[in-house]
N, C-alpha and C positions, 0 to 999 in steps of 0.2 A: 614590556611591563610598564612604562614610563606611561605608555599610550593607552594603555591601559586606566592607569592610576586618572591619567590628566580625563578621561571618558569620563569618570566613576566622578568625579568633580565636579563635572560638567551639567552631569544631572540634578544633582548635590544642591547648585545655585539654580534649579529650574521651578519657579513657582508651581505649588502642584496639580492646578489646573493646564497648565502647559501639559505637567508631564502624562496628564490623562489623555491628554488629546492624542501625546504624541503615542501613547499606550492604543489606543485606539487603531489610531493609522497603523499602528506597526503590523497590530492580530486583522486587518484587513487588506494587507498588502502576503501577508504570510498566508492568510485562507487563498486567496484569489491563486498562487501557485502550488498550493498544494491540491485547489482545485481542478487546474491545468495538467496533473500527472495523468498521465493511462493510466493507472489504476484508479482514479476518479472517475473518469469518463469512460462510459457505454462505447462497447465495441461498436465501428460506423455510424457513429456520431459525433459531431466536428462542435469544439465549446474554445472560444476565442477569450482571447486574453480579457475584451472588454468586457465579456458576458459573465468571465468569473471574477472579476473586479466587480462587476454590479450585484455579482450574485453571493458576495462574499462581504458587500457594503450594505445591501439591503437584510445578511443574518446578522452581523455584528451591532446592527443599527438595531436590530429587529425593529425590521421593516415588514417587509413581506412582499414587496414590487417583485417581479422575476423576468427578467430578461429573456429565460429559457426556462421548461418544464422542469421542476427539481428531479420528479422522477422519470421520464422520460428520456435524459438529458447523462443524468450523476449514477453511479453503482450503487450498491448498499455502501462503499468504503465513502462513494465524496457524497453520500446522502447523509452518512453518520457525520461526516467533517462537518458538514450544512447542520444538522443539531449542535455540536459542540458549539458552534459557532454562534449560534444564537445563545447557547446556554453562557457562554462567556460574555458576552455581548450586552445580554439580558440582568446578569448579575454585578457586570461588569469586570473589567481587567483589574483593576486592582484588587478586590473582593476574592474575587477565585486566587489571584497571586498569593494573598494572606490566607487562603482556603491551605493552599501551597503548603502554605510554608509552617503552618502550622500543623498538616499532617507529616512534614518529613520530623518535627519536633524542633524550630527553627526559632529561635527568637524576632518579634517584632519591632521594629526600630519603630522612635520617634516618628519621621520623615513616612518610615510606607502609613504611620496611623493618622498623619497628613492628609494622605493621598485619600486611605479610605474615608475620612470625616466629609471630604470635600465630594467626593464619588456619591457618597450616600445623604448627602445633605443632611447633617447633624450637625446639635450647636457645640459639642463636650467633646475630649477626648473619652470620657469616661467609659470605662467595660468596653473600652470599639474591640476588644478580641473576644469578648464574650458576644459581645453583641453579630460578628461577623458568622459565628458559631450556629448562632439564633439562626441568621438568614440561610446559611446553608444548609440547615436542619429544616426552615420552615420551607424549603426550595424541594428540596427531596421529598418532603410529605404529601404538598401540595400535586407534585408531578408522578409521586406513586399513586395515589386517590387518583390524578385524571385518568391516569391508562388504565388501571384497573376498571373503571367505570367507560372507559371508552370501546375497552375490547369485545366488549359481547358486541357492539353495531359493527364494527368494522370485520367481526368473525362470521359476519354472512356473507360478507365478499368476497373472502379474503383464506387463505390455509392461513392456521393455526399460526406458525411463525411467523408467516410475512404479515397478520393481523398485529403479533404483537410487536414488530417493529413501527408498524404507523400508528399502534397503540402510543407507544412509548413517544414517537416524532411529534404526534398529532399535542399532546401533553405537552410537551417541551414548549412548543410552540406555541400554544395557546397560554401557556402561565408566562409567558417570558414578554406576551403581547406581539408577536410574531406571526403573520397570517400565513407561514410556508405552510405546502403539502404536502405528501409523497402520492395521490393516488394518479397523478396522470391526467394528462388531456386538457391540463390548464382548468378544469374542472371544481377545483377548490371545494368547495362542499355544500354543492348544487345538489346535488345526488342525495344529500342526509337532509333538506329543507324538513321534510316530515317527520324524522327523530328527534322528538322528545326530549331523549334520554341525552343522546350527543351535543343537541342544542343546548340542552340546560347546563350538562357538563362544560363545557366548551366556554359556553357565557359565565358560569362559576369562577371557571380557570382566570377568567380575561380579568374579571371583575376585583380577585383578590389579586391577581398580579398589577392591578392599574393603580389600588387604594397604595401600595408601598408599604415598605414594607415593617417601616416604625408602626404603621398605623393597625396595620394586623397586630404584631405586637399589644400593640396597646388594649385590643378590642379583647385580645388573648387575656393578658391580665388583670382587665378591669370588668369586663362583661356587663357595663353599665353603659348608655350611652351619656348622661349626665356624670360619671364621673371620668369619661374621657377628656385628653388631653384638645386646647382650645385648637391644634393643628386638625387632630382626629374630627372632630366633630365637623370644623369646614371642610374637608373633604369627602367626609362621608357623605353630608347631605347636600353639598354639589351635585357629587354622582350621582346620586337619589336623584334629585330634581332632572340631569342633564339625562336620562335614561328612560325617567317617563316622558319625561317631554318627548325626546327622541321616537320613541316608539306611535306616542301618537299623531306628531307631524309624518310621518314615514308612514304608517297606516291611511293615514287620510290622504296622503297622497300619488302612494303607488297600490296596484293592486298584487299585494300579499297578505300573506295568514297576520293576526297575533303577533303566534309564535315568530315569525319569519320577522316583523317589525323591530319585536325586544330583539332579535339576536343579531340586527343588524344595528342596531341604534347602541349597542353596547360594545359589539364588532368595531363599528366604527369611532369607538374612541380610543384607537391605535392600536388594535388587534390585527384588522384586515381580513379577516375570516370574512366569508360570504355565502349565503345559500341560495340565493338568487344570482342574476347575470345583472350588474350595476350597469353595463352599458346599454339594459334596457330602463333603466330608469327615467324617469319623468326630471326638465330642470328644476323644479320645485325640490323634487327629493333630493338629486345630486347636491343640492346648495342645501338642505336638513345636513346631510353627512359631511358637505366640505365646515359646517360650523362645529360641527362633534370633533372633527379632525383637529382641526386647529385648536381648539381648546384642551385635548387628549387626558391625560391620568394624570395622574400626581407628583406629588416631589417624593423624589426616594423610590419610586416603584420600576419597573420595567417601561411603561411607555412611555411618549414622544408628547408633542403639541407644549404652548403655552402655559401649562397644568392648569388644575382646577383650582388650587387655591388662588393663582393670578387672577383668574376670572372669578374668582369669589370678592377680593378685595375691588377691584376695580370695579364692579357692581355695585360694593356696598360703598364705594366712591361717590358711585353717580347718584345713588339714593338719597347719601347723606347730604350731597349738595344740591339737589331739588326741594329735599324739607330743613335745609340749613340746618343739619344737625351733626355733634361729632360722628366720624368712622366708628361703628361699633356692630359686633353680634357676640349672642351667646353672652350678656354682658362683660364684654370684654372689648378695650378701646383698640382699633388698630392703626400701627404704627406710621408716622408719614414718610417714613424709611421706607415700608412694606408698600405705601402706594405709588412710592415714587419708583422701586423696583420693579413692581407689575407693573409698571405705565411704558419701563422702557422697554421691558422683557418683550408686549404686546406692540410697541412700535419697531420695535427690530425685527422683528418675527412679521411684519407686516410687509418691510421693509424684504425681507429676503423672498418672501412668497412672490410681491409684488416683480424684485428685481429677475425672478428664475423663471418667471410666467413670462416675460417680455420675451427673455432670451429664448423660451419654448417656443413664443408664437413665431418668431425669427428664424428659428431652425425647421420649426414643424407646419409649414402656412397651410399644410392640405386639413391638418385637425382644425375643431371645434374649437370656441376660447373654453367653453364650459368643460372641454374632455381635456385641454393643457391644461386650465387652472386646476381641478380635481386632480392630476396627476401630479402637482406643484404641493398641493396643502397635502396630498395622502405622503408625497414622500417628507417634507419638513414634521411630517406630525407621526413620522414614524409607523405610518398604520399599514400600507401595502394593498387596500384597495383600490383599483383601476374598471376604469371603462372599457380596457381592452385595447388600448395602444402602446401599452409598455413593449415588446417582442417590436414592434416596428420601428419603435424610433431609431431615429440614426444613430452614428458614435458620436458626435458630439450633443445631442442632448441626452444621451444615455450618460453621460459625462458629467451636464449640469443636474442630474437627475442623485447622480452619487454626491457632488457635493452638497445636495439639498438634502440628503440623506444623514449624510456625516452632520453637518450644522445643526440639523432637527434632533439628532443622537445626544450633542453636549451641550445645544441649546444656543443661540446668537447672541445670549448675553455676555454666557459665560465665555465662548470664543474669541470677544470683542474685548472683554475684561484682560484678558492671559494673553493676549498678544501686543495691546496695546495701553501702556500704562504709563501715566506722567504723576508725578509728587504732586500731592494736593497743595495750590498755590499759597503763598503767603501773605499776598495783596488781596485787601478784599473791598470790592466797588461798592458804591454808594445803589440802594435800591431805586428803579422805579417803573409806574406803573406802564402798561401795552394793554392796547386793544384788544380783547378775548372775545370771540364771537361772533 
């Protein structure tokens, strides 16, 4: 009981980005064994402790890299663990916790409305149980519309039930920004390049799962773009701009459809879904998607990278400082707080890409730098597409591959924030100037 009590304490003094992280680790160390049971795994088929470690860091992270075939590999029982997993993952552990707790009819403490403020990046306590309510309402909407809309493509391949299970999988993982499969053969959704229907669904799913999920909101209640919030508007037309651009850098310079450009240019900002084989791609293109990568979705949403609004202020940085004018859009000034954030967010984030490609070319000297870097930025940015070296890497960069997973999941700001923290000093130096440039 003592041991107990002194535990419960313990947590109690744990800032609550610590205890996110440490929430995190926990639901991917718990997947990764509950992946490892026989009942997980395909009769005469042999899945190693690392492989469910990756494959349990790449759903939690919603990532989408695979070590091994999800379906080829897992049963229906560790392919459904492999949803959940992303679905927790996706919405996050503390989120689902107060989903928890609020369906057993549980009261929510101060400290877990902590946890969520900081998980979903908002400024207020205010309505966060109303508001978690919202998100789990608009999660389930969102993911009944995808399968519904997904089942008529996959019911030509597929019986009836086992359709609407990767109906249901396929959804999951596309709203959660997640690029797992179920159909086999490491195939991803080469086979669907020509549908339309799955395409557009598919890119829908990625597209409101990227924006976050304040931001739907907002669009929900205001259904004006001028009378959205100054957040809503910078990311909406981020995405906007990062999406056509995308498509037609990618058209110009690989030979696919259109179709095939937008759903890769919108894929690759942390979805990982692919209709093409990226390991034939041109290094033009590869380096179009490792910049989508690294930039990825938003604050508050399901996917990975830098987000957009970082790269929105640090844009309107460099603009401002070319024609010497204050930081501003949408008439509205922005903060030096906000650019000194996005300046660190983007050099730590450069900093870990930089550091996990070294240790890649180190461990992997037979690959490309272009196929380890692209394998470095898809996993920090949360997105899960590969050239096709993931399965071969060794155990130890399949190792730095999860860490770059995990980092890219909570971000290298906030990692570096939550573990290392000194009192802001009381002495303060006399300014002066240094050479810039």
């Amino acid at each position: 009981m003592k041991s107990r009590i002194t535990l419960i304490g313990f947590f109690k003094r744990q800032p609550a980005g610590r205890l996110i992280a440490i929430g995190f680790a926990s639901v991917i160390l718990l997947g990764a064994v509950l992946l490892c049971l026989p009942v997980s795994v395909k009769d005469g088929v042999h899945v190693s402790f690392i492989d469910a470690l990756f494959t349990s860091t790449s759903a939690v992270c919603v990532t989408g890299l695979i070590a091994i075939d999800t379906a080829d590999h897992f049963t229906a029982f560790g392919q459904g663990l492999v949803a959940l997993l992303i679905q927790v993952g996706g919405l996050g552990v503390t989120s689902v916790g107060v989903g928890l707790m609020l369906a057993a009819g549980k009261r929510v403490s101060i400290k877990t409305r902590l946890l969520v403020k900081e998980a979903l990046n908002v400024d207020s306590y205010k309505g966060m149980v109303r508001l978690i309510r919202s998100v789990l309402l608009m999660t389930l909407l969102f993911e009944a519309a995808g399968a519904i809309l997904s089942y008529p493509v996959f019911s030509r391949d597929h019986e009836p039930l086992h359709a609407v299970g990767i109906s249901i999988f396929h959804s999951i993982a596309a709203f959660n920004n997640s690029g797992f499969d179920i159909l086999g053969g490491l195939r991803n959704l080469t086979i669907y390049q020509d549908s339309v229907l799955l395409n557009l669904t598919t890119a829908g799913l990625i597209i409101f799962g990227g924006l976050g999920f304040l931001v739907i909101m907002d669009i929900a209640k205001k259904r004006c773009f001028k009378k959205l919030s100054f957040h809503s508007k910078v990311v909406i037309s981020t995405s906007i701009v990062l999406i056509i651009a995308g498509t037609l850098l990618l058209k110009a310079t690989e030979d696919i459809s259109w179709l095939g450009a937008f759903f890769q240019s919108v894929s690759a900002r942390t979805a990982g879904f692919s209709t093409y084989a990226i390991g034939d791609f041109t290094n033009a293109g590869l380096f179009v998607l490792c910049v989508l990568m690294f930039i990825g979705a938003s604050p508050g949403s399901t996917g990975g990278g830098i987000k957009t609004s970082t790269f929105f202020v640090l844009f309107q940085a460099a603009r401002s400082a070319c024609v010497k004018k204050n930081v501003c859009a949408f008439r509205r000034s922005i903060s030096r707080q906000n650019i000194s954030k996005a300046s660190m967010i983007t050099v730590l984030s450069m900093m870990v890409v930089c550091v996990a490609t070294f240790l890649l070319c180190v461990l992997e000297p037979d690959r490309t730098f272009i196929q380890v870097f692209f394998e470095v930025v898809s996993a920090f940015g949360t997105v899960g597409l590969s050239t096709g070296i993931t399965p071969g890497l060794s155990v130890a960069a399949k190792i730095v591959i999860i860490f770059v997973m995990f980092i890219g999941r909570l971000g290298a700001f906030t990692l570096l924030t939550i573990w290392i923290s000194h009192p802001e000093p009381k002495i303060r130096y006399s300014e002066e100037n240094i050479a810039i440039g």
